[in-house]
mmJSON file of the N, C-alpha and C atoms, coordinates in Angstrom:
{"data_MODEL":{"atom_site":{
"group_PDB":["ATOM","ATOM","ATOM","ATOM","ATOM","ATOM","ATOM","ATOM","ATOM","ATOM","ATOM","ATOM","ATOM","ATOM","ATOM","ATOM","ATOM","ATOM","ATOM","ATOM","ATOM","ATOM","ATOM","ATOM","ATOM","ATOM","ATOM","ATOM","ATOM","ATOM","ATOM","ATOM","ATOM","ATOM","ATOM","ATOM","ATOM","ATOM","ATOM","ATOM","ATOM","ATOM","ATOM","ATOM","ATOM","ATOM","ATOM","ATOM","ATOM","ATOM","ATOM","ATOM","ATOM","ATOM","ATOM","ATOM","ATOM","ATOM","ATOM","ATOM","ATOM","ATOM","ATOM","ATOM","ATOM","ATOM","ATOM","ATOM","ATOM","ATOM","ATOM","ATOM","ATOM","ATOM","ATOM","ATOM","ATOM","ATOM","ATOM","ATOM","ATOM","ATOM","ATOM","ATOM","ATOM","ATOM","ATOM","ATOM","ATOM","ATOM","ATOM","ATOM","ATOM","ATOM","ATOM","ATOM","ATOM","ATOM","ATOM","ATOM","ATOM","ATOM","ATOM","ATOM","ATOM","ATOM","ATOM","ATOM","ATOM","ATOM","ATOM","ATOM","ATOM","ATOM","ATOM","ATOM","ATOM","ATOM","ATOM","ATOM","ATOM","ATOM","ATOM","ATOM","ATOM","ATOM","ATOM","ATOM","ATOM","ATOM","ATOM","ATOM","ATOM","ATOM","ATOM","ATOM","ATOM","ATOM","ATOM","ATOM","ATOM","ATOM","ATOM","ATOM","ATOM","ATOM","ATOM","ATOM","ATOM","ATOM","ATOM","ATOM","ATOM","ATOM","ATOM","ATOM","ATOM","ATOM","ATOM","ATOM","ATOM","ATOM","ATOM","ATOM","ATOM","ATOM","ATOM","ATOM","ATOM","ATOM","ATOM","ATOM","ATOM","ATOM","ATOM","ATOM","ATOM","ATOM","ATOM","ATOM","ATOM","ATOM","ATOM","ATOM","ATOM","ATOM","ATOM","ATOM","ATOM","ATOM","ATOM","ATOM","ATOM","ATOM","ATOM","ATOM","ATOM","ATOM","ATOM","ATOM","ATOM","ATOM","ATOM","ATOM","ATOM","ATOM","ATOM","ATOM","ATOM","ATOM"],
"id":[1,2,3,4,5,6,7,8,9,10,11,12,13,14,15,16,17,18,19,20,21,22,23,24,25,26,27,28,29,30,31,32,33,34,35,36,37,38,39,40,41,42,43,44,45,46,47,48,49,50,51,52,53,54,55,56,57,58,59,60,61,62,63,64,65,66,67,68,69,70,71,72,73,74,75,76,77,78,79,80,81,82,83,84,85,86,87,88,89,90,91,92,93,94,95,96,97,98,99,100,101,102,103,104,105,106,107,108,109,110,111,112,113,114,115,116,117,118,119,120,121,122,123,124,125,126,127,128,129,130,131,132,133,134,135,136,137,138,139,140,141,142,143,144,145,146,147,148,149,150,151,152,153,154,155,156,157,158,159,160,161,162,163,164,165,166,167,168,169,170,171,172,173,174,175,176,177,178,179,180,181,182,183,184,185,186,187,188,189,190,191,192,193,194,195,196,197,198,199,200,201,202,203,204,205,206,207,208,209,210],
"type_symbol":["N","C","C","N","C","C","N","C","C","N","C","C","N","C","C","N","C","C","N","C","C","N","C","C","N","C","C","N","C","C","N","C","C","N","C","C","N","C","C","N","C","C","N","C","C","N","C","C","N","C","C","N","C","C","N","C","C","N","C","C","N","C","C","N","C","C","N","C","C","N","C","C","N","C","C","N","C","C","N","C","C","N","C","C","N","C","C","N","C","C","N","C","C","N","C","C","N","C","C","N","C","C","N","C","C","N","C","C","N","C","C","N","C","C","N","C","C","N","C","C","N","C","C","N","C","C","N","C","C","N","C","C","N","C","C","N","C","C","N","C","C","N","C","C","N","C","C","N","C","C","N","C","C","N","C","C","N","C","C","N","C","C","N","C","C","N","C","C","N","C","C","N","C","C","N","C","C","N","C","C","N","C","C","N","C","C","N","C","C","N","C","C","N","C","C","N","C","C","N","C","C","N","C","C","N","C","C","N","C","C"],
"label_atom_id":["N","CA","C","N","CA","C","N","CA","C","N","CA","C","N","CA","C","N","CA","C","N","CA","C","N","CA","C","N","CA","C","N","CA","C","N","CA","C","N","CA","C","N","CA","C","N","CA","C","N","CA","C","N","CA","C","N","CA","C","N","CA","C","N","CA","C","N","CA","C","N","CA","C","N","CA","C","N","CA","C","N","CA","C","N","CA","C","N","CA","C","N","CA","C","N","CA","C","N","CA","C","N","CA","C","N","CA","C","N","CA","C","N","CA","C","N","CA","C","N","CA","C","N","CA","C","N","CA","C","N","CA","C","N","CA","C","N","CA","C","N","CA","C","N","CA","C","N","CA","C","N","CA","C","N","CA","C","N","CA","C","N","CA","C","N","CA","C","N","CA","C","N","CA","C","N","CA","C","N","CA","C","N","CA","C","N","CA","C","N","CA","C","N","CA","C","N","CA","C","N","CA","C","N","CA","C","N","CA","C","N","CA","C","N","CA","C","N","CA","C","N","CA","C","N","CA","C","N","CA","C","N","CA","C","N","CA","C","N","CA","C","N","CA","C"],
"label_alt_id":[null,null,null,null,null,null,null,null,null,null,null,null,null,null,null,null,null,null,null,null,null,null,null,null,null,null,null,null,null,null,null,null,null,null,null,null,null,null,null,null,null,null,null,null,null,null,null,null,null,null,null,null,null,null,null,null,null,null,null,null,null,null,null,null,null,null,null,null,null,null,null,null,null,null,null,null,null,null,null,null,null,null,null,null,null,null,null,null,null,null,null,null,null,null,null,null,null,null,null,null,null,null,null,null,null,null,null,null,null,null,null,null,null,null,null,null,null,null,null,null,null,null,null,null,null,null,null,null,null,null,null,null,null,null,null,null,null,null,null,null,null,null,null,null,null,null,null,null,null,null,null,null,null,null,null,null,null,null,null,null,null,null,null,null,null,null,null,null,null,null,null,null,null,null,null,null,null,null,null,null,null,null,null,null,null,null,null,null,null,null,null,null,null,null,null,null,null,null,null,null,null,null,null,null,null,null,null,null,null,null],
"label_comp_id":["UNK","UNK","UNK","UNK","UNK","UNK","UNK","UNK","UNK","UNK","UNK","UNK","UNK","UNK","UNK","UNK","UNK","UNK","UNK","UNK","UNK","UNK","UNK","UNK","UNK","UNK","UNK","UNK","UNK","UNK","UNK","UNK","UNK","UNK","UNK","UNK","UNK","UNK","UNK","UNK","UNK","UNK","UNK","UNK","UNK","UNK","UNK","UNK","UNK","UNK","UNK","UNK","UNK","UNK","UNK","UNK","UNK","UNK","UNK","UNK","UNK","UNK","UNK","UNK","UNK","UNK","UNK","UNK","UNK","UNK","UNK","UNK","UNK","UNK","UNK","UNK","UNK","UNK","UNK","UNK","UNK","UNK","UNK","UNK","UNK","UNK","UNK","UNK","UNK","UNK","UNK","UNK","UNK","UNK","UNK","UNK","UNK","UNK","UNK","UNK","UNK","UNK","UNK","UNK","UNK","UNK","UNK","UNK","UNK","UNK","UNK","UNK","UNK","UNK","UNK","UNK","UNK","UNK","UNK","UNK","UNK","UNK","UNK","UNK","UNK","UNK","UNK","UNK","UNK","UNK","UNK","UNK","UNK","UNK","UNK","UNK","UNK","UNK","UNK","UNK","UNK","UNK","UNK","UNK","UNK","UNK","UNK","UNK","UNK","UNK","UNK","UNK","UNK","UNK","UNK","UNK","UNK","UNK","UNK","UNK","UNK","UNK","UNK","UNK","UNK","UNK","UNK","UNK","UNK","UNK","UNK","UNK","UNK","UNK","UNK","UNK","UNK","UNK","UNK","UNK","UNK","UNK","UNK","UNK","UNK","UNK","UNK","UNK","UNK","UNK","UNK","UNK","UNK","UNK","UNK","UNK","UNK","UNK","UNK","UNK","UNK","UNK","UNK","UNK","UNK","UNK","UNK","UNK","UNK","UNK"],
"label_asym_id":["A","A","A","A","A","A","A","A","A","A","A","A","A","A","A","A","A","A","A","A","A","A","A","A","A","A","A","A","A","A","A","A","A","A","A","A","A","A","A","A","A","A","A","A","A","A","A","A","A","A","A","A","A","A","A","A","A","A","A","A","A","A","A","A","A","A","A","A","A","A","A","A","A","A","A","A","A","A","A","A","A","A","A","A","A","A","A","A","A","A","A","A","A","A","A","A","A","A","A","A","A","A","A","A","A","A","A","A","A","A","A","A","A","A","A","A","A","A","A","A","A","A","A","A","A","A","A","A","A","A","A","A","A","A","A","A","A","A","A","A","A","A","A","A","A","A","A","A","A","A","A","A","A","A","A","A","A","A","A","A","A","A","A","A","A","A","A","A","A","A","A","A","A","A","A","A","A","A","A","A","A","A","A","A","A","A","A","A","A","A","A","A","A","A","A","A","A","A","A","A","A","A","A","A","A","A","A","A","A","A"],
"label_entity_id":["1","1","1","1","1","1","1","1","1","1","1","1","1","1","1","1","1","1","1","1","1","1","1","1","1","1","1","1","1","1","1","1","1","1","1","1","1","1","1","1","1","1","1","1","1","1","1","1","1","1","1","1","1","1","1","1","1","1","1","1","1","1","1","1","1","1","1","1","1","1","1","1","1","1","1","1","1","1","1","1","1","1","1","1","1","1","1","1","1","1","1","1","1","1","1","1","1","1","1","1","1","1","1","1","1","1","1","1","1","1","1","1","1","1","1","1","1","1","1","1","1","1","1","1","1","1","1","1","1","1","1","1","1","1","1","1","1","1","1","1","1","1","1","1","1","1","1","1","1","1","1","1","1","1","1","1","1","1","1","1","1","1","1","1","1","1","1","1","1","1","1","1","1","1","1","1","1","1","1","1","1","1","1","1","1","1","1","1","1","1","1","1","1","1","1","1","1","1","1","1","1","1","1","1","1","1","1","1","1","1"],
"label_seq_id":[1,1,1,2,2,2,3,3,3,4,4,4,5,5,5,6,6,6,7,7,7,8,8,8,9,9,9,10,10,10,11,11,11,12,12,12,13,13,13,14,14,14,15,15,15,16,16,16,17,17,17,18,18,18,19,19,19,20,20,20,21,21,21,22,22,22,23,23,23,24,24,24,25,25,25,26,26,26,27,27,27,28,28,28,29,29,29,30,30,30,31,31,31,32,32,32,33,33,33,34,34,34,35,35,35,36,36,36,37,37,37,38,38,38,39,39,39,40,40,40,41,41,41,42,42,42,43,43,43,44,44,44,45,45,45,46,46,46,47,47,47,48,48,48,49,49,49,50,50,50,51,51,51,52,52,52,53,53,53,54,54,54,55,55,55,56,56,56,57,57,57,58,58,58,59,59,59,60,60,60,61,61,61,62,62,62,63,63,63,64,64,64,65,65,65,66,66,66,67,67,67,68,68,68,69,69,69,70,70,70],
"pdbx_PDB_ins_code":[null,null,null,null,null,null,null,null,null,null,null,null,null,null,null,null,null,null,null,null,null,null,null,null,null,null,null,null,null,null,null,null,null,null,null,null,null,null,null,null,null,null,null,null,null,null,null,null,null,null,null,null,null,null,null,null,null,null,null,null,null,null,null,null,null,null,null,null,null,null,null,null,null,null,null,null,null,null,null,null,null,null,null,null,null,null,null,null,null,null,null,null,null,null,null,null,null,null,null,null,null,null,null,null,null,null,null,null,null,null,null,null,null,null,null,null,null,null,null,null,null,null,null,null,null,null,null,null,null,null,null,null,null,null,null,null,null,null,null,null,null,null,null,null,null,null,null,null,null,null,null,null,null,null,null,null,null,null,null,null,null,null,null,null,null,null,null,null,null,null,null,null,null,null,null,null,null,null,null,null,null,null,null,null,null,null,null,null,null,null,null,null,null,null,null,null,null,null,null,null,null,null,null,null,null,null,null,null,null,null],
"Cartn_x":[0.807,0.0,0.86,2.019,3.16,3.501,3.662,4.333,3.155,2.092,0.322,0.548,0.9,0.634,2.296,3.222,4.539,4.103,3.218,3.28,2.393,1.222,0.075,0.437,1.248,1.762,2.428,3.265,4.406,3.26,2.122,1.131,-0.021,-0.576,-1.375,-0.227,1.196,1.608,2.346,2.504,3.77,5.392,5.02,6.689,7.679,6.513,6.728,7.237,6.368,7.007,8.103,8.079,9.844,10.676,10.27,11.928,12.14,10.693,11.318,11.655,11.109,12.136,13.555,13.975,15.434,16.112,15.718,16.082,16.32,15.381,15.08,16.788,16.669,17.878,19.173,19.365,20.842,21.339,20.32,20.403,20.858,20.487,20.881,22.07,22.205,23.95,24.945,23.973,25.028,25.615,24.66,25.017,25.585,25.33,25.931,27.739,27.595,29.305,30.193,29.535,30.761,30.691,30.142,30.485,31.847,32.601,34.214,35.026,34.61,35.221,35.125,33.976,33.555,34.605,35.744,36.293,35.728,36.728,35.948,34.783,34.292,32.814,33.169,34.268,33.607,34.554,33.865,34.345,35.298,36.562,37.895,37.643,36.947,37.28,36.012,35.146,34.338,34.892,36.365,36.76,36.919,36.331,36.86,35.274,35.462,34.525,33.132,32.785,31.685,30.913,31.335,30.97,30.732,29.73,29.751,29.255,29.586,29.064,27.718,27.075,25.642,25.884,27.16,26.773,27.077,27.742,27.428,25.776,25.49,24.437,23.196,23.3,22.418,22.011,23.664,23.247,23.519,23.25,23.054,21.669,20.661,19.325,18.684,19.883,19.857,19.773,20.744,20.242,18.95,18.544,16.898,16.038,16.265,15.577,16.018,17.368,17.587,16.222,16.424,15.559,14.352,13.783,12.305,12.036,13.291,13.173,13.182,13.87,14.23,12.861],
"Cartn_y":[-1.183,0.0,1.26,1.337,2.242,2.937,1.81,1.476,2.708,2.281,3.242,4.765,5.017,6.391,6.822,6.138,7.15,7.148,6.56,6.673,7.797,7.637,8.643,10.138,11.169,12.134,12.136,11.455,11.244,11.452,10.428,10.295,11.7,12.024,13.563,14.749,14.884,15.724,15.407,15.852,15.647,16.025,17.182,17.411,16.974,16.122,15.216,14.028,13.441,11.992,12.669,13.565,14.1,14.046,14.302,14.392,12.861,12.385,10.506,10.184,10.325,9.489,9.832,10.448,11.68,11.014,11.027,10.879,9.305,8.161,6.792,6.461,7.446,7.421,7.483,8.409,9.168,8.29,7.543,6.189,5.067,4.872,3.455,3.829,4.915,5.008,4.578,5.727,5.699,3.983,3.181,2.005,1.211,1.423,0.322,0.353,2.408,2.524,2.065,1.53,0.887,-0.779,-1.813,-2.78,-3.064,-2.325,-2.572,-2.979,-1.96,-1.926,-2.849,-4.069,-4.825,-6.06,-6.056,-7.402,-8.347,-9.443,-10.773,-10.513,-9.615,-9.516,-10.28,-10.879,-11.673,-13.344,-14.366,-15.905,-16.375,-16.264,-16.699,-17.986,-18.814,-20.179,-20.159,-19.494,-20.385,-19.131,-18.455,-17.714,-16.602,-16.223,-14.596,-13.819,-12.309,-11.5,-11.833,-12.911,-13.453,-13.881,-14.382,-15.364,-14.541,-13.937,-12.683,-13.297,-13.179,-13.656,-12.806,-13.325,-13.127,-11.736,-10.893,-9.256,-8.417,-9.066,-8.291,-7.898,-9.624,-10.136,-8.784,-8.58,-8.231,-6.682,-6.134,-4.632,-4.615,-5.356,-5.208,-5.371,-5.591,-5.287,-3.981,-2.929,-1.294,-1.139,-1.695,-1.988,-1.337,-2.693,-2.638,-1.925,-1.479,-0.624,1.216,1.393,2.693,2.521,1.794,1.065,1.408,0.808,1.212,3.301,3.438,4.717,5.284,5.642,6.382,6.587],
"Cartn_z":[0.0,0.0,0.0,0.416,0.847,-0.807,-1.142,-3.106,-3.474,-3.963,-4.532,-3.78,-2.505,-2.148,-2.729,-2.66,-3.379,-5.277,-6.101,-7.304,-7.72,-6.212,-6.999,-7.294,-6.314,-6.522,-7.755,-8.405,-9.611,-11.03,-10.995,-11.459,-11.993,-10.644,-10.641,-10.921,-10.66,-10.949,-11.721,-13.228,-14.188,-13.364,-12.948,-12.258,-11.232,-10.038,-9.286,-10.121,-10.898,-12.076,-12.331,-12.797,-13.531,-12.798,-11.584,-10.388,-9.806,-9.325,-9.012,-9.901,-11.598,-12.204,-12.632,-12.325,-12.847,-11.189,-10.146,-9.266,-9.398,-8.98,-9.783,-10.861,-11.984,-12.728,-12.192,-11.191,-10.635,-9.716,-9.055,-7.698,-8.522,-9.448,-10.206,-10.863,-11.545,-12.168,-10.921,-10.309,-9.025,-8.123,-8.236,-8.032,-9.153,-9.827,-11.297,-11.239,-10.669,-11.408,-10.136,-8.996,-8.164,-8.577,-9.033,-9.526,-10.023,-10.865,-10.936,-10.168,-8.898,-7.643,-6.79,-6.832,-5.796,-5.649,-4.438,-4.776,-4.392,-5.018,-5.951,-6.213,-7.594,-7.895,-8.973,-9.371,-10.823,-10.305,-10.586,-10.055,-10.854,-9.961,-11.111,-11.179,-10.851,-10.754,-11.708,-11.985,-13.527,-14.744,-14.562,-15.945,-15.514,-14.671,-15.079,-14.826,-16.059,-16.067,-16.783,-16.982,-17.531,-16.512,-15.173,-14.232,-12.915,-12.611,-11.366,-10.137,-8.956,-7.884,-7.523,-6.713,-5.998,-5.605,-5.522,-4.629,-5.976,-7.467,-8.451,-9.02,-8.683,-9.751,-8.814,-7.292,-6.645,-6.961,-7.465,-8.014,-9.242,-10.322,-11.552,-11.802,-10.871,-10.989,-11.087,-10.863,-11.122,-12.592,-13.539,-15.186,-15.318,-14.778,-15.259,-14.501,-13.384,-12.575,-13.716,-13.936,-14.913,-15.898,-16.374,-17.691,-17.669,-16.649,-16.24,-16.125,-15.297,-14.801,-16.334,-16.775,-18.092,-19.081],
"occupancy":[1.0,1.0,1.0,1.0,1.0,1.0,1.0,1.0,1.0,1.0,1.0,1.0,1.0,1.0,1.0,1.0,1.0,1.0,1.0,1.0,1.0,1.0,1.0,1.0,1.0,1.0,1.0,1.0,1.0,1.0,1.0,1.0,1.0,1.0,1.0,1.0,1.0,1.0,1.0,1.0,1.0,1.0,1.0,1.0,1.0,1.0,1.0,1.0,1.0,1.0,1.0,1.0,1.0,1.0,1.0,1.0,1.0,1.0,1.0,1.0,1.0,1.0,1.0,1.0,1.0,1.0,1.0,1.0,1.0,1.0,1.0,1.0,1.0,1.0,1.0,1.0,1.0,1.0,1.0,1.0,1.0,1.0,1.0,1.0,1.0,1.0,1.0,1.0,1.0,1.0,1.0,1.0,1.0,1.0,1.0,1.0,1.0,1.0,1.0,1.0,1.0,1.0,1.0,1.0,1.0,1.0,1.0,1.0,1.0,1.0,1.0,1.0,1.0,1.0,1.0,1.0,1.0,1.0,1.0,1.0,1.0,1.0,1.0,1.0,1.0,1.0,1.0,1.0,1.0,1.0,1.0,1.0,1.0,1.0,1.0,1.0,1.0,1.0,1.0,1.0,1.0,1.0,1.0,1.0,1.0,1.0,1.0,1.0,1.0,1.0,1.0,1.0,1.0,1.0,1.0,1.0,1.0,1.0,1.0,1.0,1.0,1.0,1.0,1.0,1.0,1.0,1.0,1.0,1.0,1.0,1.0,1.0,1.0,1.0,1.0,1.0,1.0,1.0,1.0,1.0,1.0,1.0,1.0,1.0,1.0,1.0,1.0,1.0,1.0,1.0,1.0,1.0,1.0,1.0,1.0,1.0,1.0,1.0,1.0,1.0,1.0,1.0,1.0,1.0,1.0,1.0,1.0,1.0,1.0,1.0],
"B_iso_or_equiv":[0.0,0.0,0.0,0.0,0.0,0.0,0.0,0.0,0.0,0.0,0.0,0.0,0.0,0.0,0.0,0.0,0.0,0.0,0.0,0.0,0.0,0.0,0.0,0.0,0.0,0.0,0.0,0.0,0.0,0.0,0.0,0.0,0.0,0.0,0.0,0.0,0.0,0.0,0.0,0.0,0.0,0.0,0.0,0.0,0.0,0.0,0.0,0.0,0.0,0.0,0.0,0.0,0.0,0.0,0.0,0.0,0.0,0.0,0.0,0.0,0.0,0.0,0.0,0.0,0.0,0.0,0.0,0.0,0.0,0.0,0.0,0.0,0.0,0.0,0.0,0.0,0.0,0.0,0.0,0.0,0.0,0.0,0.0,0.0,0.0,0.0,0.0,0.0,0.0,0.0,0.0,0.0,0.0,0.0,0.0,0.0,0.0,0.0,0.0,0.0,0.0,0.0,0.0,0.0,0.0,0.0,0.0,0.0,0.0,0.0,0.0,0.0,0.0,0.0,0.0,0.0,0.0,0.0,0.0,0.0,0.0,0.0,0.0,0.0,0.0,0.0,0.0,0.0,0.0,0.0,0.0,0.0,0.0,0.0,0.0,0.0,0.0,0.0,0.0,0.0,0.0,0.0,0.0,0.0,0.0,0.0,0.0,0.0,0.0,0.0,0.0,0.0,0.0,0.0,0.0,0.0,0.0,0.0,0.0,0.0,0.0,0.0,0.0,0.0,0.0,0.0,0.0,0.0,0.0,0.0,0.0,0.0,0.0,0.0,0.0,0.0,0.0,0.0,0.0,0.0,0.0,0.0,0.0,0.0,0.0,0.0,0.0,0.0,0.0,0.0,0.0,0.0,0.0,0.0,0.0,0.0,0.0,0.0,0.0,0.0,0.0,0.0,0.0,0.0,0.0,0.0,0.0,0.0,0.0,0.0],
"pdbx_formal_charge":[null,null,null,null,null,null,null,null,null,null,null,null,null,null,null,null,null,null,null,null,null,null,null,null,null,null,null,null,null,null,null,null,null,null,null,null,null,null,null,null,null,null,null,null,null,null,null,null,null,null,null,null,null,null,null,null,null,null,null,null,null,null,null,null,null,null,null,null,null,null,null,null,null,null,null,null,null,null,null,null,null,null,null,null,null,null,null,null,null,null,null,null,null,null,null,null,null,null,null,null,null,null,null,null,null,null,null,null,null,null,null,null,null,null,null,null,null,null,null,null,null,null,null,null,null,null,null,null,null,null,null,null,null,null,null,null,null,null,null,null,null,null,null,null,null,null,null,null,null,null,null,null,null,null,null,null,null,null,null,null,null,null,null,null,null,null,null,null,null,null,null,null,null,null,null,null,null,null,null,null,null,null,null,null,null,null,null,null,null,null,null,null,null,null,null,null,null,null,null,null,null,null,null,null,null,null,null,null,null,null],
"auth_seq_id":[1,1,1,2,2,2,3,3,3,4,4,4,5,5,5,6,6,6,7,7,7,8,8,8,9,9,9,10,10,10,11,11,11,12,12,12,13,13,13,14,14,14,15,15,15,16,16,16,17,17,17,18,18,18,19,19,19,20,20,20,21,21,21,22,22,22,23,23,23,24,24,24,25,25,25,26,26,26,27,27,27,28,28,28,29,29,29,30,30,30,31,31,31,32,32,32,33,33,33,34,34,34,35,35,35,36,36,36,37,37,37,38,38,38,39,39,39,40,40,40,41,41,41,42,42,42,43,43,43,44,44,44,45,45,45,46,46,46,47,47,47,48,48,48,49,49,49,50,50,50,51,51,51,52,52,52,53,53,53,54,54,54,55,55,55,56,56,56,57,57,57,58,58,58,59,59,59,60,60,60,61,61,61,62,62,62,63,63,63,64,64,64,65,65,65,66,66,66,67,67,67,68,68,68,69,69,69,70,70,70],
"auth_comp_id":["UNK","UNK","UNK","UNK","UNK","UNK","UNK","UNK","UNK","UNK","UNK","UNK","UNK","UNK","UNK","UNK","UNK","UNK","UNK","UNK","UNK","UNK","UNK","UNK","UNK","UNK","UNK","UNK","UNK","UNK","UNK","UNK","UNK","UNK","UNK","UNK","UNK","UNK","UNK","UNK","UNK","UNK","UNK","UNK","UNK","UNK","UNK","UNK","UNK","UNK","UNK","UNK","UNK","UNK","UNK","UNK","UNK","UNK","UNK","UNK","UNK","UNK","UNK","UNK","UNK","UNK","UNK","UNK","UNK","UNK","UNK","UNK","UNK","UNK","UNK","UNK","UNK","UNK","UNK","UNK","UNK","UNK","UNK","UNK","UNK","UNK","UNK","UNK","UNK","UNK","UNK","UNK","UNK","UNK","UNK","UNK","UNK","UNK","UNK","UNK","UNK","UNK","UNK","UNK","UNK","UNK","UNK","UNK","UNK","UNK","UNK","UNK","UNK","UNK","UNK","UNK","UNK","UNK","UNK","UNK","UNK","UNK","UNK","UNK","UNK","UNK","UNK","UNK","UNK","UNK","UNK","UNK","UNK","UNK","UNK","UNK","UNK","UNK","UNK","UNK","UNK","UNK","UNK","UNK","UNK","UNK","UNK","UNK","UNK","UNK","UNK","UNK","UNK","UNK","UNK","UNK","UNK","UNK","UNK","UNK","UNK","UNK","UNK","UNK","UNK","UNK","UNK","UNK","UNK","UNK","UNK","UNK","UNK","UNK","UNK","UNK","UNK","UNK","UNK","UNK","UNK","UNK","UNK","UNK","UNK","UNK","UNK","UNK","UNK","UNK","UNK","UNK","UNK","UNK","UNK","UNK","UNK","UNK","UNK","UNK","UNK","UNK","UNK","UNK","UNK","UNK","UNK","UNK","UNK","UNK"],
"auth_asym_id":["A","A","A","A","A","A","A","A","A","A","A","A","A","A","A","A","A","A","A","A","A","A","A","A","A","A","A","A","A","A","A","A","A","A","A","A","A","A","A","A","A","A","A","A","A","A","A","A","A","A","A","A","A","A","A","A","A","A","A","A","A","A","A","A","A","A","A","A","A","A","A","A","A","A","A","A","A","A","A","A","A","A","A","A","A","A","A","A","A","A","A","A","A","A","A","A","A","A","A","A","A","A","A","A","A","A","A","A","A","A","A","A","A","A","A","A","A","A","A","A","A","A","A","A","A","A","A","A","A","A","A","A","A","A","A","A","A","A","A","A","A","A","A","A","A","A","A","A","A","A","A","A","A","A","A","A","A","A","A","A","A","A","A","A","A","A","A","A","A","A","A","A","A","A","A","A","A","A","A","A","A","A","A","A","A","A","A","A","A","A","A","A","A","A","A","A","A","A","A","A","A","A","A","A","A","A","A","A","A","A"],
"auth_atom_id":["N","CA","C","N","CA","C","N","CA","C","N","CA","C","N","CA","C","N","CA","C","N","CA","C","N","CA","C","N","CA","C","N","CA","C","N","CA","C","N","CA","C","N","CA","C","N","CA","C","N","CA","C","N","CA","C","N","CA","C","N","CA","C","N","CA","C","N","CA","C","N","CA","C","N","CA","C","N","CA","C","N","CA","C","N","CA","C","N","CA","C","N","CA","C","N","CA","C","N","CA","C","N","CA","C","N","CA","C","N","CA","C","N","CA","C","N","CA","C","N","CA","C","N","CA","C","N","CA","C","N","CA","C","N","CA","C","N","CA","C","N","CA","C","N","CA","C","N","CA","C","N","CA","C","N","CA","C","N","CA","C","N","CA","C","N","CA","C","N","CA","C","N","CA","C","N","CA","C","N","CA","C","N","CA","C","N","CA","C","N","CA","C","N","CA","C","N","CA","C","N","CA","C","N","CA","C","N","CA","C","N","CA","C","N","CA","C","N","CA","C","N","CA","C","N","CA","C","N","CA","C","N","CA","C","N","CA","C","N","CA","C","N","CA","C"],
"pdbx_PDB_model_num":[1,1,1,1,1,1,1,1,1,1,1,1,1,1,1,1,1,1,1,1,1,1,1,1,1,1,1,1,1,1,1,1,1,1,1,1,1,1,1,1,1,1,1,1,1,1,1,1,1,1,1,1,1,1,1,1,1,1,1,1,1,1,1,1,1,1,1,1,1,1,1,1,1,1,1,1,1,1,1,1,1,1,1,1,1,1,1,1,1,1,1,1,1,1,1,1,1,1,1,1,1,1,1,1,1,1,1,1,1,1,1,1,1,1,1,1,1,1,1,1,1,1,1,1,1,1,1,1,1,1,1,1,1,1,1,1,1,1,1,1,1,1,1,1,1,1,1,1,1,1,1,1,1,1,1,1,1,1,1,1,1,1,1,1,1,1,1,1,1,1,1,1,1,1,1,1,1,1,1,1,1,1,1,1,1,1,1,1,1,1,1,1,1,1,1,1,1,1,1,1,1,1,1,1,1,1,1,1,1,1]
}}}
C-alpha cells in the first residue's frame, strides 16, 4: 500500500514523475558505477569476467531498474 501512495503524486503531478524518475535514474547510475570496484565480484574459478558472484548479480538489478526509470 506504501508502493500506490509514493506513485500517486508522480502520477497527478507531471513534475513530481519528472523528479522521481530523474532521481530513480541518478540512484541506479550511481550504483551500477561501483560494480568494478567490488572485490571478488567476478568468479575466477568459472573464468573470469563473464561469471559474477551473488553481490554483483544483486546490483546489476539497477540496469533494469535505470531502464524502467528512463
Amino acid at each position: 500500500m506504501v508502493a500506490v501512495h509514493a506513485l500517486v503524486p508522480g502520477i497527478l503531478e507531471q513534475k513530481l514523475g519528472i523528479i522521481g524518475a530523474l532521481g530513480a535514474c541518478f540512484s541506479s547510475m550511481a550504483t551500477v558505477t561501483i560494480i568494478p570496484f567490488i572485490p571478488n565480484g567476478w568468479a575466477e574459478s568459472a573464468g573470469g569476467v563473464p561469471a559474477m558472484t551473488e553481490g554483483v548479480a544483486c546490483l546489476l538489478k539497477d540496469v533494469v531498474l535505470f531502464a524502467a526509470a528512463f
